[in-house]
C-alpha positions as a Markdown table, in Angstrom:
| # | Residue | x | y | z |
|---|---|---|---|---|
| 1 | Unk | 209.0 | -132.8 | 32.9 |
| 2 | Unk | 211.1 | -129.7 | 32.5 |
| 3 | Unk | 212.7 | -128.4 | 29.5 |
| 4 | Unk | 212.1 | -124.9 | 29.7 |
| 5 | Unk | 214.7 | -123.0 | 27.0 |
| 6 | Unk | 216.2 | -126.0 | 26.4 |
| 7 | Unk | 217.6 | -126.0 | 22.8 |
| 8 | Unk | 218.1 | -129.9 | 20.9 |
| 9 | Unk | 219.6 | -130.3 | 17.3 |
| 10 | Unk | 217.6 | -133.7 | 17.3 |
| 11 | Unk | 214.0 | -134.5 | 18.1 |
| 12 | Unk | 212.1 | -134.9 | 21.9 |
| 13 | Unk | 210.3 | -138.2 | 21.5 |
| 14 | Unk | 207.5 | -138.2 | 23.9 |
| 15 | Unk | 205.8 | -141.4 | 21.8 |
| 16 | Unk | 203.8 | -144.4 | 22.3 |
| 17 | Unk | 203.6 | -145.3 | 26.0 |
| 18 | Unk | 204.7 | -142.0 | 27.8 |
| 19 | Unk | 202.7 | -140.9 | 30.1 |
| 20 | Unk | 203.3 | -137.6 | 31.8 |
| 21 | Unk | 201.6 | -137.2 | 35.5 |
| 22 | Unk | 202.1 | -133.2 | 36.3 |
| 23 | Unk | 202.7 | -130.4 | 33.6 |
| 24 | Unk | 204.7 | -130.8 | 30.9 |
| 25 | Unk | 206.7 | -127.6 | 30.3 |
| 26 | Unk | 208.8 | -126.6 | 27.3 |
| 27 | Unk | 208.4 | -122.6 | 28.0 |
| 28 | Unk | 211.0 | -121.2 | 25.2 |
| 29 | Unk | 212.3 | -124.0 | 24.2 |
| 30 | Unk | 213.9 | -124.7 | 20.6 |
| 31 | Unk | 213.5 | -128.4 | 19.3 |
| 32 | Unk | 214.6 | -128.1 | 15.9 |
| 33 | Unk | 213.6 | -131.5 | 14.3 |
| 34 | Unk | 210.7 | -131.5 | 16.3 |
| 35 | Unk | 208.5 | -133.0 | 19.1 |
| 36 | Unk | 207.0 | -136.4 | 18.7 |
| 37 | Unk | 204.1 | -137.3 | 21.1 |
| 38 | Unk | 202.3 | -139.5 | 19.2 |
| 39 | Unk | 199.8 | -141.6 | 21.6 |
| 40 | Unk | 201.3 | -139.6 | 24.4 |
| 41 | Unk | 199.7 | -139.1 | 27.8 |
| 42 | Unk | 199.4 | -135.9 | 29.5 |
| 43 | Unk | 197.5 | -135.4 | 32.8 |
| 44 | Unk | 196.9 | -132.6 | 35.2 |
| 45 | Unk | 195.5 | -134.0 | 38.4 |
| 46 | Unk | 195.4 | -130.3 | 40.1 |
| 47 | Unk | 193.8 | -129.3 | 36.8 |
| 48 | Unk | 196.2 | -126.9 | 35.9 |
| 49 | Unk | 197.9 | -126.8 | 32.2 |
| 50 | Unk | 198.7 | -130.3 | 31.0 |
| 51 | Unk | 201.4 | -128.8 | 29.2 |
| 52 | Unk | 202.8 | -125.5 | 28.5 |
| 53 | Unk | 205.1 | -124.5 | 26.1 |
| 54 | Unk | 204.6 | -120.7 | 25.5 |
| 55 | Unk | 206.8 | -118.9 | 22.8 |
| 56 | Unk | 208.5 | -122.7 | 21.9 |
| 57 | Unk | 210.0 | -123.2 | 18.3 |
| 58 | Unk | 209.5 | -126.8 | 17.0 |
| 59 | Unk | 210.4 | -128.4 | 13.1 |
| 60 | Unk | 207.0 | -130.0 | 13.8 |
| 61 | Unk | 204.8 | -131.2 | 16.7 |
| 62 | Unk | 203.3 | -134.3 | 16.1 |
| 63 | Unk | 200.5 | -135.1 | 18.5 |
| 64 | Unk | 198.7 | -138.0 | 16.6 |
| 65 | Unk | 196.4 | -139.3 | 19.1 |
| 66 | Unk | 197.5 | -137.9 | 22.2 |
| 67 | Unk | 194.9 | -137.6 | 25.6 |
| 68 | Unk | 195.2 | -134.5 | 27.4 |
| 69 | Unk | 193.4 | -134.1 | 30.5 |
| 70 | Unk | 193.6 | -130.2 | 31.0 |
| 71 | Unk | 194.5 | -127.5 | 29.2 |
| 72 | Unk | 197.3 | -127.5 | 26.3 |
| 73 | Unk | 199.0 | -124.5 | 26.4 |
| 74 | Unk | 201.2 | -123.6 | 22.9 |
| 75 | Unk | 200.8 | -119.3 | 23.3 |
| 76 | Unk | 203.3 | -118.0 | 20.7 |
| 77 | Unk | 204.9 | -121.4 | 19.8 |
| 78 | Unk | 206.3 | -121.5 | 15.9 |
| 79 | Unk | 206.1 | -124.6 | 14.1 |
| 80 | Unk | 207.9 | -124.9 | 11.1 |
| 81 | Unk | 206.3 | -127.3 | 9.2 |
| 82 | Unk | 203.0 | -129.5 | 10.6 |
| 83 | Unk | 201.6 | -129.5 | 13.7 |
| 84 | Unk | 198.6 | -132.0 | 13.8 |
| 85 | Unk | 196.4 | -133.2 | 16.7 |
| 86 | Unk | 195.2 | -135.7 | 14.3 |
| 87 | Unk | 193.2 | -138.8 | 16.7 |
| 88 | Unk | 193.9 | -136.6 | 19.3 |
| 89 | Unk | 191.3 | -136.5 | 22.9 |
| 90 | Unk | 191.5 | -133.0 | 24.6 |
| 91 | Unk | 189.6 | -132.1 | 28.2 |
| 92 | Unk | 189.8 | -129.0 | 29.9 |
| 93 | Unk | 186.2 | -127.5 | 31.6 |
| 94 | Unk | 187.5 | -123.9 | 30.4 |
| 95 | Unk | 189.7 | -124.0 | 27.5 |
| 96 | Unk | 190.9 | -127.3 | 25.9 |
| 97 | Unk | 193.8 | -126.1 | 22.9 |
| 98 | Unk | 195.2 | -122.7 | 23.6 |
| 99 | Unk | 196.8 | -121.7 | 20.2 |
| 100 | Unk | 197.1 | -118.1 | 20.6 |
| 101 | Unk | 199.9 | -116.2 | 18.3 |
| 102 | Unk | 201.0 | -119.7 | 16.9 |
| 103 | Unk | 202.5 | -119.7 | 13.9 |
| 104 | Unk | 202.8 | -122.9 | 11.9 |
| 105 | Unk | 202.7 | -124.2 | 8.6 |
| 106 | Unk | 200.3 | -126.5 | 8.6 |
| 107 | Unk | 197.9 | -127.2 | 11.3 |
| 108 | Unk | 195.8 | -130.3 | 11.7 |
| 109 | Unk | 192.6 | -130.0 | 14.2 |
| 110 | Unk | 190.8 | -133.3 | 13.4 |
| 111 | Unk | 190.4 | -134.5 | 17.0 |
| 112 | Unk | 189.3 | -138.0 | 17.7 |
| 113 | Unk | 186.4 | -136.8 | 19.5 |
| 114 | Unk | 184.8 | -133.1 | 20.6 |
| 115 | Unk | 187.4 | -131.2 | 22.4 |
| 116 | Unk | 185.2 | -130.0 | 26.2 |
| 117 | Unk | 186.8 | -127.1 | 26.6 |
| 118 | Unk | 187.4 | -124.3 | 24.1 |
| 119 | Unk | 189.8 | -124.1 | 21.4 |
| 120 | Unk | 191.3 | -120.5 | 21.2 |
| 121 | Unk | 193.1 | -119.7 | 17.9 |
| 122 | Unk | 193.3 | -115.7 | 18.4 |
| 123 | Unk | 196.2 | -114.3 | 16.0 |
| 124 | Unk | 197.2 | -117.5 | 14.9 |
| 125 | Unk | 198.7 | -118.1 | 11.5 |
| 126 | Unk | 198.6 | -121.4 | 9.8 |
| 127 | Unk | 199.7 | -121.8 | 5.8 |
| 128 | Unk | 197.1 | -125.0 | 5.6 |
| 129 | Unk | 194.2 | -125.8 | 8.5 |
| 130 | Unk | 192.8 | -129.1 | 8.3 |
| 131 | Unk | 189.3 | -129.7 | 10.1 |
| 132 | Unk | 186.5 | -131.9 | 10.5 |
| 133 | Unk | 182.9 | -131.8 | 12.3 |
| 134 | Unk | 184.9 | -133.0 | 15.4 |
| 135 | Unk | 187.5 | -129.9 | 15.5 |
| 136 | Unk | 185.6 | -127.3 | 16.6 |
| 137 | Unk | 184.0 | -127.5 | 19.9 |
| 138 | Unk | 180.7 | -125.4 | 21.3 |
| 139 | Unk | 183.4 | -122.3 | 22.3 |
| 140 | Unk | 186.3 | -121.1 | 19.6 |
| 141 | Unk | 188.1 | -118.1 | 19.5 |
| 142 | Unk | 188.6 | -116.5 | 15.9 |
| 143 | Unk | 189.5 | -113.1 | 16.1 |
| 144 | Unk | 192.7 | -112.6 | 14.2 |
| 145 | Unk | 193.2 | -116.2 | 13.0 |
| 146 | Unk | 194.6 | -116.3 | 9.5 |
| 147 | Unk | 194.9 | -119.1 | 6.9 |
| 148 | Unk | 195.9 | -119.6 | 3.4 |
| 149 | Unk | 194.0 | -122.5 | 2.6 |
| 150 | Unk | 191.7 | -124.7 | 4.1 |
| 151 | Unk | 191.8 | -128.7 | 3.4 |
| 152 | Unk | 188.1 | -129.5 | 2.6 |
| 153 | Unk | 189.3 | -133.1 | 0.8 |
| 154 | Unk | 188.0 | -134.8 | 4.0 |
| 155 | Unk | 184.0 | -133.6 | 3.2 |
| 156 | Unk | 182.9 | -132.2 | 6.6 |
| 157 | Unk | 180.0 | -130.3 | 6.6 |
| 158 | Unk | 181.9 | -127.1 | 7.6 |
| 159 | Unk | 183.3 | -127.4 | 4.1 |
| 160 | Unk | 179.7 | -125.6 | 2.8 |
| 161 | Unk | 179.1 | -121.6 | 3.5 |
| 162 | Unk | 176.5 | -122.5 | 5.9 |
| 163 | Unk | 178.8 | -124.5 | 8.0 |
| 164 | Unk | 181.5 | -122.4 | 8.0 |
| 165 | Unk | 179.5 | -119.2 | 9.4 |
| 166 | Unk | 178.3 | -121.5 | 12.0 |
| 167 | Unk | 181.5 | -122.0 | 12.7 |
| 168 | Unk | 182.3 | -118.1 | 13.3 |
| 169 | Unk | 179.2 | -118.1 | 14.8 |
| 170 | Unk | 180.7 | -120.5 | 18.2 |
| 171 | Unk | 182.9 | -117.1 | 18.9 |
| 172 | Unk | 181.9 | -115.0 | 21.9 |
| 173 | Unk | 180.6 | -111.3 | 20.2 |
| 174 | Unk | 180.7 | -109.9 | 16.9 |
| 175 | Unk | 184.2 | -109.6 | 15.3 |
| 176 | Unk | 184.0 | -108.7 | 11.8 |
| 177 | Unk | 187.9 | -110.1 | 10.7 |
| 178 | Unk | 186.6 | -114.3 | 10.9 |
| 179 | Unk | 184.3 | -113.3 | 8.3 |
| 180 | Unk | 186.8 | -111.5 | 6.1 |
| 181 | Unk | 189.3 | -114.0 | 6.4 |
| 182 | Unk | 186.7 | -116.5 | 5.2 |
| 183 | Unk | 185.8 | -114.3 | 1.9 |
| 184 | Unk | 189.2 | -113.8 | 1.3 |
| 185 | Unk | 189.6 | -117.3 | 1.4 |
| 186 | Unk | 186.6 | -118.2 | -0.7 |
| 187 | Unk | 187.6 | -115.1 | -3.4 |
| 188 | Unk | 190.8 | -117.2 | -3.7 |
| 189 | Unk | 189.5 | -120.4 | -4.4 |
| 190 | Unk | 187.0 | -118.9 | -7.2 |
| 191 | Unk | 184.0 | -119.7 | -4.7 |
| 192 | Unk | 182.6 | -115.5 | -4.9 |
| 193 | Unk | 178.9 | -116.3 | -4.5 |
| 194 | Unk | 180.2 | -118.4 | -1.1 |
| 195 | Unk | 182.3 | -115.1 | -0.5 |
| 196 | Unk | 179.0 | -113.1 | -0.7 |
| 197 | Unk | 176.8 | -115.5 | 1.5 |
| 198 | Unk | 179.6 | -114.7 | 4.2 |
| 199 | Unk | 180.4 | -110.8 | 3.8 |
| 200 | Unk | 176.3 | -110.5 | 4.3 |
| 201 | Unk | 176.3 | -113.1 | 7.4 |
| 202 | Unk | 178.7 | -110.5 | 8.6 |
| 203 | Unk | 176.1 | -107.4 | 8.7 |
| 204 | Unk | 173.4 | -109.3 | 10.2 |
| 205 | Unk | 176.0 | -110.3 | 12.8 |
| 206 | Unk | 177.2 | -106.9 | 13.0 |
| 207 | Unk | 173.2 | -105.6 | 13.0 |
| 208 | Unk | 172.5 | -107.0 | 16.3 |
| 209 | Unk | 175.2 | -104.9 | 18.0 |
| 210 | Unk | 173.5 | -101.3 | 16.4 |
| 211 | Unk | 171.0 | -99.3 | 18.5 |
| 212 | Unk | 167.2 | -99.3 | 17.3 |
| 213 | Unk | 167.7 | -97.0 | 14.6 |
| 214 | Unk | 170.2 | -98.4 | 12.7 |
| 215 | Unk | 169.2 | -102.0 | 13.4 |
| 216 | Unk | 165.8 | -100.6 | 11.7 |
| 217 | Unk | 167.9 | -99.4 | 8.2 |
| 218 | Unk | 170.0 | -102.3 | 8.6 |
| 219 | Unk | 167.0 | -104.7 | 8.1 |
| 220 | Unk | 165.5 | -102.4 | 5.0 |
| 221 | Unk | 169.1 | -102.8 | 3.3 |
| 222 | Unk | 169.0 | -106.5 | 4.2 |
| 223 | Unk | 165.6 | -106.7 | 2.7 |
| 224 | Unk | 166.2 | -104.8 | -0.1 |
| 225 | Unk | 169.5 | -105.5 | -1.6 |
| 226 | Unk | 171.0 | -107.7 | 0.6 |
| 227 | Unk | 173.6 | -105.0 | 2.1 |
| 228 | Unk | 174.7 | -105.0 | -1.8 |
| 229 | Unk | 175.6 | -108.7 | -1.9 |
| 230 | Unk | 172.3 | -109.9 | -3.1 |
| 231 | Unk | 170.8 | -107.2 | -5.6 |
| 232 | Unk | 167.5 | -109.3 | -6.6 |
| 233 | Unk | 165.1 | -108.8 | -3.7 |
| 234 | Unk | 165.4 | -105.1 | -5.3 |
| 235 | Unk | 164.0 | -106.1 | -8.4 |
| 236 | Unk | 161.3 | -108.3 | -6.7 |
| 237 | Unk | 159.5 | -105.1 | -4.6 |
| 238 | Unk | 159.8 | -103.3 | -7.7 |
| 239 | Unk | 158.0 | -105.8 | -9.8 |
| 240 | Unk | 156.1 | -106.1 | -6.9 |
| 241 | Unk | 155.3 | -102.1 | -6.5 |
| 242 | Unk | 154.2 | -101.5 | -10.0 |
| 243 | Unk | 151.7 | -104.8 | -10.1 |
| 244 | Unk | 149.9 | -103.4 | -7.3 |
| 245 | Unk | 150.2 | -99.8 | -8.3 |
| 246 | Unk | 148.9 | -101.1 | -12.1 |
| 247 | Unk | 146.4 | -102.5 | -11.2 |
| 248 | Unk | 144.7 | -100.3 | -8.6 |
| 249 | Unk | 144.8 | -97.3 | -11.2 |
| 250 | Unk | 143.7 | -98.9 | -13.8 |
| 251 | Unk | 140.7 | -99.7 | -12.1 |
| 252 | Unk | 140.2 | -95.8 | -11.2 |
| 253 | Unk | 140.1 | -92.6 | -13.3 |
| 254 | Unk | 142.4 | -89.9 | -12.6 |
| 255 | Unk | 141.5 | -86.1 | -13.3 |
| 256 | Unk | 143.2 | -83.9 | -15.6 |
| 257 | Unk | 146.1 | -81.5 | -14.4 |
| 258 | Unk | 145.4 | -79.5 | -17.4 |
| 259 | Unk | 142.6 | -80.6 | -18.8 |
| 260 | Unk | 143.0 | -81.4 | -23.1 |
| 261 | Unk | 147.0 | -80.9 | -22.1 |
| 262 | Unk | 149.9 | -84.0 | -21.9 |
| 263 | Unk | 149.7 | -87.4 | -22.6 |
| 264 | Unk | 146.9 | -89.8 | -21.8 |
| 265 | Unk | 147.1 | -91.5 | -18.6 |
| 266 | Unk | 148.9 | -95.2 | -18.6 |
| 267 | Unk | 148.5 | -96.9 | -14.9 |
| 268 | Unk | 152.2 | -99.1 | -15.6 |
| 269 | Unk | 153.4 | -95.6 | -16.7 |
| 270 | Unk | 151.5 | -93.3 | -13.8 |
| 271 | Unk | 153.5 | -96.1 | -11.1 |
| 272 | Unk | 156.9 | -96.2 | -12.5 |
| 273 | Unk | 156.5 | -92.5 | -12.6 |
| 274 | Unk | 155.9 | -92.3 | -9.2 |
| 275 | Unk | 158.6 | -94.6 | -8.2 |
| 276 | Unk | 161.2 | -93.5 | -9.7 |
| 277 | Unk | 162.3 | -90.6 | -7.6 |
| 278 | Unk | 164.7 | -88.6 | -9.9 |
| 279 | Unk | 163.9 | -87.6 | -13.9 |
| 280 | Unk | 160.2 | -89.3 | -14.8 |
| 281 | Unk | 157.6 | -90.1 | -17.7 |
| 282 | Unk | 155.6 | -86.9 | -18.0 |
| 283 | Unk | 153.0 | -88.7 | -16.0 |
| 284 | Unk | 152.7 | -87.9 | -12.3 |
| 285 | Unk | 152.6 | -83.9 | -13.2 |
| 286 | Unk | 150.2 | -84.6 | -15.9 |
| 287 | Unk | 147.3 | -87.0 | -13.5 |
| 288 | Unk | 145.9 | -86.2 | -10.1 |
| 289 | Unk | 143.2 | -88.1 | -7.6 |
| 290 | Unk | 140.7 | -86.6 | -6.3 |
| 291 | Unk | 139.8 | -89.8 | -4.5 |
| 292 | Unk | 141.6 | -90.5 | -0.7 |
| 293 | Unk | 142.5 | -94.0 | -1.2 |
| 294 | Unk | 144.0 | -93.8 | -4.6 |
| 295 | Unk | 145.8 | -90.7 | -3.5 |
| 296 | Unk | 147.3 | -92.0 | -0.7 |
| 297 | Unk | 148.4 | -95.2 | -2.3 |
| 298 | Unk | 150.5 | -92.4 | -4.7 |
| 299 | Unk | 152.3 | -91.5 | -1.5 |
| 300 | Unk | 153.1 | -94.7 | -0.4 |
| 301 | Unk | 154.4 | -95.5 | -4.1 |
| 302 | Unk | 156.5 | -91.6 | -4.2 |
| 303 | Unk | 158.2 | -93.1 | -0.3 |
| 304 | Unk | 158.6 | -96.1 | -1.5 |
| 305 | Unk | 160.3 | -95.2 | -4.5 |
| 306 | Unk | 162.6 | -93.3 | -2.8 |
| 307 | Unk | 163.4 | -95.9 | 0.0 |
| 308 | Unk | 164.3 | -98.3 | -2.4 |
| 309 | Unk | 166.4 | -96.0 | -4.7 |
| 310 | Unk | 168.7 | -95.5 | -1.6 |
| 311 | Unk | 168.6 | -98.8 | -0.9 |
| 312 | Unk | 170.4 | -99.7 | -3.7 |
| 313 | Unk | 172.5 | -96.5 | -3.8 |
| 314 | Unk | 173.8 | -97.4 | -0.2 |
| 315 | Unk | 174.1 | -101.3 | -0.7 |
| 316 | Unk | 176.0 | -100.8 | -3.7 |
| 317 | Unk | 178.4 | -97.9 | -2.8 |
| 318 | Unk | 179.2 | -100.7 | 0.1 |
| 319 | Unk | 180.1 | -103.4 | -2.6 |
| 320 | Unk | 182.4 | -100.7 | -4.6 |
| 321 | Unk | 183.7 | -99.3 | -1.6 |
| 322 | Unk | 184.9 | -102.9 | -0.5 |
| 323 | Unk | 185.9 | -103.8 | -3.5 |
């Protein structure tokens, strides 16, 4: 069937019982109420596109529950109102749904079963998606892809942070606007810890693209302060830095920097001396070792200290600066 730039006040009803043997094209066309395919066959015995209908205009496409065997083809279409491949059975061995530059607004993913070829929603813009476990196969295509809301009434399991990172994750590379798009959508739904889970899944995706170096700081911010989106482990290594610095000089006795001069030694005092890098307590200047082991463990506590202080200088700047 052929109905390239064809333009119809009415509906095309392509329903129950059609069957379409060959490609279906509607390049350009302009259906203003719509197109109907509900239950609607489409094969591809060559295995080309089942059906193409590039740069299209529809009212709505309604594909409840059609089979599609090979690839179907919608580049640049614009659906005014809801486009759903509710029920629906796609196969294609390379891409199954090719969505690219659609605009539409609503769009309804919950396939009948796993898709077996990949579902590419580059640039797309949708007011409303609608998903389930079943809509996203093991290749998707994200980059670009906008929403305003997301439907999460049907309780998949993509409807947690976890899930939905995994679901960025089935992209090819690192592209940093799927995660973005998902904050953004979180921030707007009051969900900001969620929106924090997925702006730092972002820099550990983003980490494994760096060279050595800055893979290395990457995994000090990570471990410190969360790339600024989870302060805590901060506090943690601090609390952590200052038991083990306690107790080790407290079991040891420091000498004098001036002898009968300053204030007396305190080993809580003496470490948060040490680890805090800028201002301090009087105590470092004022307390030497003349033992190796103790004095050392003063220098890991002085580059430690300052590690962590930029740390939490540089994770933060990132939160304010994204803010």
């Amino acid at each position: 069937m052929n109905a390239s730039d064809a333009i119809v006040e009415g509906a095309l009803l392509c329903r129950d019982g059609f069957v379409a043997r060959g490609q279906t094209v509607l390049l350009g066309a302009e259906l203003r109420t719509g197109l109907l395919m509900e239950g609607a066959r489409l094969e591809s015995p060559d295995g080309s596109a089942s059906m193409l209908a590039d740069r299209a205009t529809f009212g709505c496409l309604l594909a409840t529950g059609i089979t599609a065997q090979g690839t179907v083809r919608l580049r640049g279409v614009q659906v005014r109102d809801l486009m759903t491949f509710e029920g629906a059975t796609l196969a294609d061995p390379d891409v199954a749904l090719d969505c690219t530059r659609l605009q539409a607004g609503d769009l309804d993913i919950r396939f009948d079963v796993l898709p077996s070829g990949a579902l590419d929603l580059r640039d797309a813009r949708v007011g409303v998606l609608h998903d389930t476990a079943f809509s996203w196969p093991q290749e998707i295509r994200l980059d670009g892809f906008t929403y305003n809301a997301i439907d999460t009434t049907d309780g998949a399991v993509r409807d947690t942070a976890a899930g939905r990172i995994t679901w960025i994750r089935r992209s090819r590379g690192y592209a940093p606007q799927p995660y973005e798009q998902l904050a953004s959508w979180y921030r707007q739904v009051g969900h900001d810890a969620d929106a924090r889970r997925v702006l730092l899944a972002k820099q550990r995706h983003r980490r494994r693209t760096l060279h050595p170096t800055a893979r290395a700081w990457g995994h000090l911010l990570d471990a410190t302060v969360g790339y600024g989106y989870r302060p805590w482990p901060a506090g943690m290594w601090l609390t952590a830095l200052i038991a083990i610095g306690s107790t080790v000089f407290s079991a040891h006795s420091p000498a004098a920097t001036k002898p009968g001069e300053g204030q007396p030694f305190n080993p809580v005092a003496y470490t948060l001396d040490l680890l805090i890098p800028i201002g301090g307590l009087g105590q470092r200047e004022a307390w030497h070792w003349t033992t190796p082991g103790t004095q050392w463990l003063a220098y890991v506590l002085i580059a430690a200290g300052w590690m962590l202080t930029t740390a939490v200088v540089a994770g933060v700047t990132r939160t304010l600066n994204k803010n």
